[in-house]
DSSP file (Angstrom, degrees, kcal/mol; ACC not computed):
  #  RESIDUE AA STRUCTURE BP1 BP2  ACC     N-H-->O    O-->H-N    N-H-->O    O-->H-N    TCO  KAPPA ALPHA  PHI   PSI    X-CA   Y-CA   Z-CA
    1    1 A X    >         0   0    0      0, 0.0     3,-0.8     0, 0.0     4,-0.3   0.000 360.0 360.0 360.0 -30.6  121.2  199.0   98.7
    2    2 A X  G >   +     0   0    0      1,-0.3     2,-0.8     2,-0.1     3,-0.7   0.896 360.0  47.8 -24.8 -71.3  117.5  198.6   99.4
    3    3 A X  G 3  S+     0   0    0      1,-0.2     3,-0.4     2,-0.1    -1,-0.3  -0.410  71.1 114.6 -72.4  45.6  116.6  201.0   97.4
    4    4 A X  G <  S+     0   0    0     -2,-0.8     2,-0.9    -3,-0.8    -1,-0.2   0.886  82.8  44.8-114.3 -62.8  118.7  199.8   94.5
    5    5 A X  S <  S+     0   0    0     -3,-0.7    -1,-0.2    -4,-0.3     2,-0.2  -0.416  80.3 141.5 -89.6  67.5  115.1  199.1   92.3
    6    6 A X     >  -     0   0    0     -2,-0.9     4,-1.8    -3,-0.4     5,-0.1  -0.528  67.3 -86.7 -79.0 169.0  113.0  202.0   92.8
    7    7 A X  H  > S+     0   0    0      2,-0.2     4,-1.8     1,-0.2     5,-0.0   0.700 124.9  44.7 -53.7 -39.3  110.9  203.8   90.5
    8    8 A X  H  > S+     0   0    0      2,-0.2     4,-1.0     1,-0.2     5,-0.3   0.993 113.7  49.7 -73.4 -80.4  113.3  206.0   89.1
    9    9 A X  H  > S+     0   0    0      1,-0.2     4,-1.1     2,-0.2    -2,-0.2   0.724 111.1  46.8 -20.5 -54.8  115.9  203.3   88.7
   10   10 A X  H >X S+     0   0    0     -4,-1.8     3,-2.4     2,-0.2     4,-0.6   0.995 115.6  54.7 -56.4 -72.7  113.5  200.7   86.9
   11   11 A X  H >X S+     0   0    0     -4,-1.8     3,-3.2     1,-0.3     4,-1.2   0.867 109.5  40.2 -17.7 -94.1  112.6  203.9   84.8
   12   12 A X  H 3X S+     0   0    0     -4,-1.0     4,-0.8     1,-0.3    -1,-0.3   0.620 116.1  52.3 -59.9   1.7  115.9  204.9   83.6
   13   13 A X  H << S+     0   0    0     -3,-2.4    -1,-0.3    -4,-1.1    -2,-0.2   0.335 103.3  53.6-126.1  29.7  116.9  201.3   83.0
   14   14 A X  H << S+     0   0    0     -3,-3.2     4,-0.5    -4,-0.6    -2,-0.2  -0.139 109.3  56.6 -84.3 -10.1  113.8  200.6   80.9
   15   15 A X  H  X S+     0   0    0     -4,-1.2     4,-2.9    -5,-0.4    -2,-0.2   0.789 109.6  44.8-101.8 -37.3  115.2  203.9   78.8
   16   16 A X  H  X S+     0   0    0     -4,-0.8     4,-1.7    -5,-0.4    -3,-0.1   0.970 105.8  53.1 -54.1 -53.1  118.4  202.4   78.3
   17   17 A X  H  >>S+     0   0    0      1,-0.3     4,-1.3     2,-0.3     5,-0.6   0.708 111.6  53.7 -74.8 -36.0  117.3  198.9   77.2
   18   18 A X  H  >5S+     0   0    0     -4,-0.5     4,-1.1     3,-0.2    -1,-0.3   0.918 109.3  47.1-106.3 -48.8  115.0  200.9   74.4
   19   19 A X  H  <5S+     0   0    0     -4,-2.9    -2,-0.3     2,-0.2    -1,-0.2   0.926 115.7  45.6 -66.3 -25.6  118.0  202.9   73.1
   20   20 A X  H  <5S+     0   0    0     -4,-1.7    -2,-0.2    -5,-0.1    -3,-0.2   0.912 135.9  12.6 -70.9 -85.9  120.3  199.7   72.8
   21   21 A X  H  <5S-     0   0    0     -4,-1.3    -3,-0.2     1,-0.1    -2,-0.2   0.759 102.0-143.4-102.5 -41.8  117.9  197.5   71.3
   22   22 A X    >X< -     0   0    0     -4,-1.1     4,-2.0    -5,-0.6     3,-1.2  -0.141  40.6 -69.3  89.5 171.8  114.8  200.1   70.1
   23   23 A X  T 34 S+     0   0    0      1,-0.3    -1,-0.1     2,-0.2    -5,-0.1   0.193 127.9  59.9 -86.3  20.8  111.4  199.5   70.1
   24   24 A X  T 34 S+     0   0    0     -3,-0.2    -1,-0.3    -6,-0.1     4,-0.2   0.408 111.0  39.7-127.9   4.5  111.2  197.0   67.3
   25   25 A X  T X> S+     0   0    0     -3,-1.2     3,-2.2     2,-0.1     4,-1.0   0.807  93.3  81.4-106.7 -43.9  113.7  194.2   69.2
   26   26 A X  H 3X S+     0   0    0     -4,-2.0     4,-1.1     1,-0.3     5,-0.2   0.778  93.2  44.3 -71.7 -26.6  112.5  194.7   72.3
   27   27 A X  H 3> S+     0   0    0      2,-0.2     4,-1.4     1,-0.2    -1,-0.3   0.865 110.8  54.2 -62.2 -36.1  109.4  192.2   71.7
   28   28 A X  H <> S+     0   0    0     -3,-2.2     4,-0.8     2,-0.2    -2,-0.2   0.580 111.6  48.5 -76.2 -21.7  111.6  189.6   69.9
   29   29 A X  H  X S+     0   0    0     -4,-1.0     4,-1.5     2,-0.2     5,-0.3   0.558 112.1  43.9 -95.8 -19.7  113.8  189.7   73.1
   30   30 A X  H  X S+     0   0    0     -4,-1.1     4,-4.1    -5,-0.4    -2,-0.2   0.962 113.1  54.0 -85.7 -35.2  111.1  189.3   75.5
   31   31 A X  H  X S+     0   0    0     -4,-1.4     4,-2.5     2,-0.2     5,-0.2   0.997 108.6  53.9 -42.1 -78.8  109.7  186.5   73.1
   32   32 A X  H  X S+     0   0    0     -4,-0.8     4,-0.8     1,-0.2    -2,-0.2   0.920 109.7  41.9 -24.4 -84.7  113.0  185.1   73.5
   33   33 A X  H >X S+     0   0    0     -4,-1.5     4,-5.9     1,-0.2     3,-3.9   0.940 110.4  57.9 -30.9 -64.9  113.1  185.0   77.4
   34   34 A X  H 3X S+     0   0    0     -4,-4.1     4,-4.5    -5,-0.3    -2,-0.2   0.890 103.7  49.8 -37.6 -57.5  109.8  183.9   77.6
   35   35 A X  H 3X S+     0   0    0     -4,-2.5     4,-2.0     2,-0.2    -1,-0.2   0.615 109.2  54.9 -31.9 -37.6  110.5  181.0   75.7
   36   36 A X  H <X S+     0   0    0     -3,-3.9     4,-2.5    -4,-0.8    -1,-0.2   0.842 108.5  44.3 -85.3 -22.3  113.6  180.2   77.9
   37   37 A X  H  X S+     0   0    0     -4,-5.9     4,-2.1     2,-0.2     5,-0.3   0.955 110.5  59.5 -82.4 -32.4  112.0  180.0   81.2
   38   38 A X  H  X S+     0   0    0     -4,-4.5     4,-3.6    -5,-0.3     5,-0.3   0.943 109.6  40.7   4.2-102.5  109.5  178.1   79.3
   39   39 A X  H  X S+     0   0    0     -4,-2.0     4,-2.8     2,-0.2     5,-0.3   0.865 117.1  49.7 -13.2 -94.0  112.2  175.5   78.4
   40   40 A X  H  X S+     0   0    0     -4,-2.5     4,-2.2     1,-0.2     5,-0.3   0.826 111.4  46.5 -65.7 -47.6  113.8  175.5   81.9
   41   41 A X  H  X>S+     0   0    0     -4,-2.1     4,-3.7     1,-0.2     5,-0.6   0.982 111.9  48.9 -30.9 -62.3  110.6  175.1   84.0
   42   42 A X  H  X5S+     0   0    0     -4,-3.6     4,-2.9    -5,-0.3    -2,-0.2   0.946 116.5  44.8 -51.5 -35.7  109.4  172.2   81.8
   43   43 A X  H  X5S+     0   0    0     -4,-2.8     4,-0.5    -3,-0.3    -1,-0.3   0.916 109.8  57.1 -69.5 -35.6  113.2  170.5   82.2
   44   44 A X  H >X5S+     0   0    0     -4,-2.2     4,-2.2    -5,-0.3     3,-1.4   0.935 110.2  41.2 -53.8 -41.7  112.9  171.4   85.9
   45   45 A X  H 3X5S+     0   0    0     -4,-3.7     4,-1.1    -5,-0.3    -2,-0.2   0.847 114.3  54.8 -79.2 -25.2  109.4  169.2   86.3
   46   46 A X  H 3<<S+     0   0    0     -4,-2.9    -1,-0.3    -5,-0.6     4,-0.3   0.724 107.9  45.4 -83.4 -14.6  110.9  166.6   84.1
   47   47 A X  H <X S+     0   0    0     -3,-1.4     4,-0.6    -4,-0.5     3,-0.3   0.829 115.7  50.2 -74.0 -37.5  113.9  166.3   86.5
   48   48 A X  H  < S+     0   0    0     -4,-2.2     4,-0.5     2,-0.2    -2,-0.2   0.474 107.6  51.5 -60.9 -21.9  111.4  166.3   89.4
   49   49 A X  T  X S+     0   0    0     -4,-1.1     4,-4.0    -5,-0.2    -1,-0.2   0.756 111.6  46.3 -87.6 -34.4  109.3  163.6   88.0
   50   50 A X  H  > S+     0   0    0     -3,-0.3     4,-1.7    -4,-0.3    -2,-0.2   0.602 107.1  59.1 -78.1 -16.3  112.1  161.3   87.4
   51   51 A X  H  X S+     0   0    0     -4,-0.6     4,-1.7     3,-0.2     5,-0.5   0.791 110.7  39.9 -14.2 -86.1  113.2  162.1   90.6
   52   52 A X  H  > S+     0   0    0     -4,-0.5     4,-1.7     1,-0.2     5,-0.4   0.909 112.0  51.6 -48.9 -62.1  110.0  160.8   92.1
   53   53 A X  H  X S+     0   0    0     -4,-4.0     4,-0.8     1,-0.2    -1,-0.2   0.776 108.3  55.6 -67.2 -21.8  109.4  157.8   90.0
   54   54 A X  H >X S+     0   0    0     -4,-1.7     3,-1.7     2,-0.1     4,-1.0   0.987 113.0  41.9 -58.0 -56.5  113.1  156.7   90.9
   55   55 A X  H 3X S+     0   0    0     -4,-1.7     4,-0.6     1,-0.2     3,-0.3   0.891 110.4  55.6 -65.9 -14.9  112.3  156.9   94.8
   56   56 A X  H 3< S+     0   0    0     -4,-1.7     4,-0.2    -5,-0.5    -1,-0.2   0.721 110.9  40.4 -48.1 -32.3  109.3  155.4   94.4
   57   57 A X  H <X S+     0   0    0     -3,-1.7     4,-0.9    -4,-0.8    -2,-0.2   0.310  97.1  92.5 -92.5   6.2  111.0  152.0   92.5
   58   58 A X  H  X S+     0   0    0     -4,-1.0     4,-1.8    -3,-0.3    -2,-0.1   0.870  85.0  34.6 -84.6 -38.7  113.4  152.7   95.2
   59   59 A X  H  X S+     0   0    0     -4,-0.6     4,-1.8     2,-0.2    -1,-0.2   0.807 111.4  57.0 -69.4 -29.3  111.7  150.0   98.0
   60   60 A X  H  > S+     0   0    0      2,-0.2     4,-0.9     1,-0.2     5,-0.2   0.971 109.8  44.3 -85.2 -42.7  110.5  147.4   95.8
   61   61 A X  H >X S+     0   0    0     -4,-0.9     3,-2.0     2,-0.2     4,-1.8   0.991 115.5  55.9 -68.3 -45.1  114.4  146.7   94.3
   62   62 A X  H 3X S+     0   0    0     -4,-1.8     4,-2.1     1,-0.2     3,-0.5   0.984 104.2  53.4 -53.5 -48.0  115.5  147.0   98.2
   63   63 A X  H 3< S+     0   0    0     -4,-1.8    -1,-0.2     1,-0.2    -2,-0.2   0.595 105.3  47.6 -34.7 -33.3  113.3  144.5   98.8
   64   64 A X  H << S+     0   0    0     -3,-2.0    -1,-0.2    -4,-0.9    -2,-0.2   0.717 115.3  46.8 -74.2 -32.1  114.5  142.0   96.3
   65   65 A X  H >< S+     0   0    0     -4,-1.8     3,-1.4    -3,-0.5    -2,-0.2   0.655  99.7  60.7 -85.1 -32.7  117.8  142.3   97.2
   66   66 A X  T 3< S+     0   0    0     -4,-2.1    -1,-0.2    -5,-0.3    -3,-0.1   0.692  97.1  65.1 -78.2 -29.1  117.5  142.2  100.7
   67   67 A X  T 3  S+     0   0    0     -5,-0.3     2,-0.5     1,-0.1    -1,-0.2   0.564  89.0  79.1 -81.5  -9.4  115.9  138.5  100.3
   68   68 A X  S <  S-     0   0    0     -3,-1.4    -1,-0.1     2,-0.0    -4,-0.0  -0.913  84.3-129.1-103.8 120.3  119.4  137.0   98.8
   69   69 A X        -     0   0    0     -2,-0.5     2,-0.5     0, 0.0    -2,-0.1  -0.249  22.6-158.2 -49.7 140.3  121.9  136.3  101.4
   70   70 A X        -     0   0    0     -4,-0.1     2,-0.2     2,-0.0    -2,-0.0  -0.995   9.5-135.3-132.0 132.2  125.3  137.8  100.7
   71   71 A X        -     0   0    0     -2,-0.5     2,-0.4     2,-0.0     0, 0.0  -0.702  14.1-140.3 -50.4 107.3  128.5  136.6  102.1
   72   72 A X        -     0   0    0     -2,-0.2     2,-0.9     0, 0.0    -2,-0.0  -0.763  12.8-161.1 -87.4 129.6  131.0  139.1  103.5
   73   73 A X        -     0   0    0     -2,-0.4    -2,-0.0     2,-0.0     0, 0.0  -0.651  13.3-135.8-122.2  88.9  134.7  138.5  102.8
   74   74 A X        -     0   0    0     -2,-0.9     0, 0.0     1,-0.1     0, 0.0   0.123  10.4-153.1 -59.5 166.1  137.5  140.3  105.0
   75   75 A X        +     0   0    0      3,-0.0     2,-1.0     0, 0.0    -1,-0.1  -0.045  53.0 123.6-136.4   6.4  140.0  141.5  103.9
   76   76 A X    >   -     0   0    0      1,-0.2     3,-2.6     2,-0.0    -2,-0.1  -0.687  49.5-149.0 -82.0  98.6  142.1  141.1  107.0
   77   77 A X  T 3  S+     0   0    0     -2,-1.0    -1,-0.2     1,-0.3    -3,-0.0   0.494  95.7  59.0 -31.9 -30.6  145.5  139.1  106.5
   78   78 A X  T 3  S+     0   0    0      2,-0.1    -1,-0.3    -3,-0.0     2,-0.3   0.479  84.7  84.2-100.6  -2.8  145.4  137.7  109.8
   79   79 A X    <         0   0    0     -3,-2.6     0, 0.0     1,-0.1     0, 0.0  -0.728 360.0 360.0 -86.6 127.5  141.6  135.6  109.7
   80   80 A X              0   0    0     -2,-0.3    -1,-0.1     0, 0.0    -3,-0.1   0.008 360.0 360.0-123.3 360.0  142.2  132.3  108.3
């Protein structure tokens, strides 16, 4: 299984990919790709940024919160 991409493989399945599609697609498909990992990087950094700037607003709201006392109310039948 190592040897699964070796030169001869990569070869004969670059000779395939040019009979399917021929030498006038194959640019319009690579165009294509490029374009999607394009897309999904930029959406990755834009999850990652939102990401940060929520744990970054994440102490200052603990903080507020933390400054109102809150009550706890059981929920055991037998405390009166």
């Amino acid at each position: 299984m190592g040897d699964l991409f070796s030169g001869p493989h990569i070869i004969l399945i670059a000779l395939v990919v040019l009979l399917l599609f021929g030498g006038k697609k194959i640019p319009e498909l690579m165009r294509g790709l490029g374009r999607g990992i394009r897309e999904f990087k930029d959406a990755k950094d834009n999850v990652r940024r939102e990401i940060e700037d929520h744990v970054q607003d994440e102490p200052v709201s603990k903080a507020n919160s933390t400054s109102t006392p809150t009550k706890q109310i059981s929920s055991d039948s037998s405390v009166r």
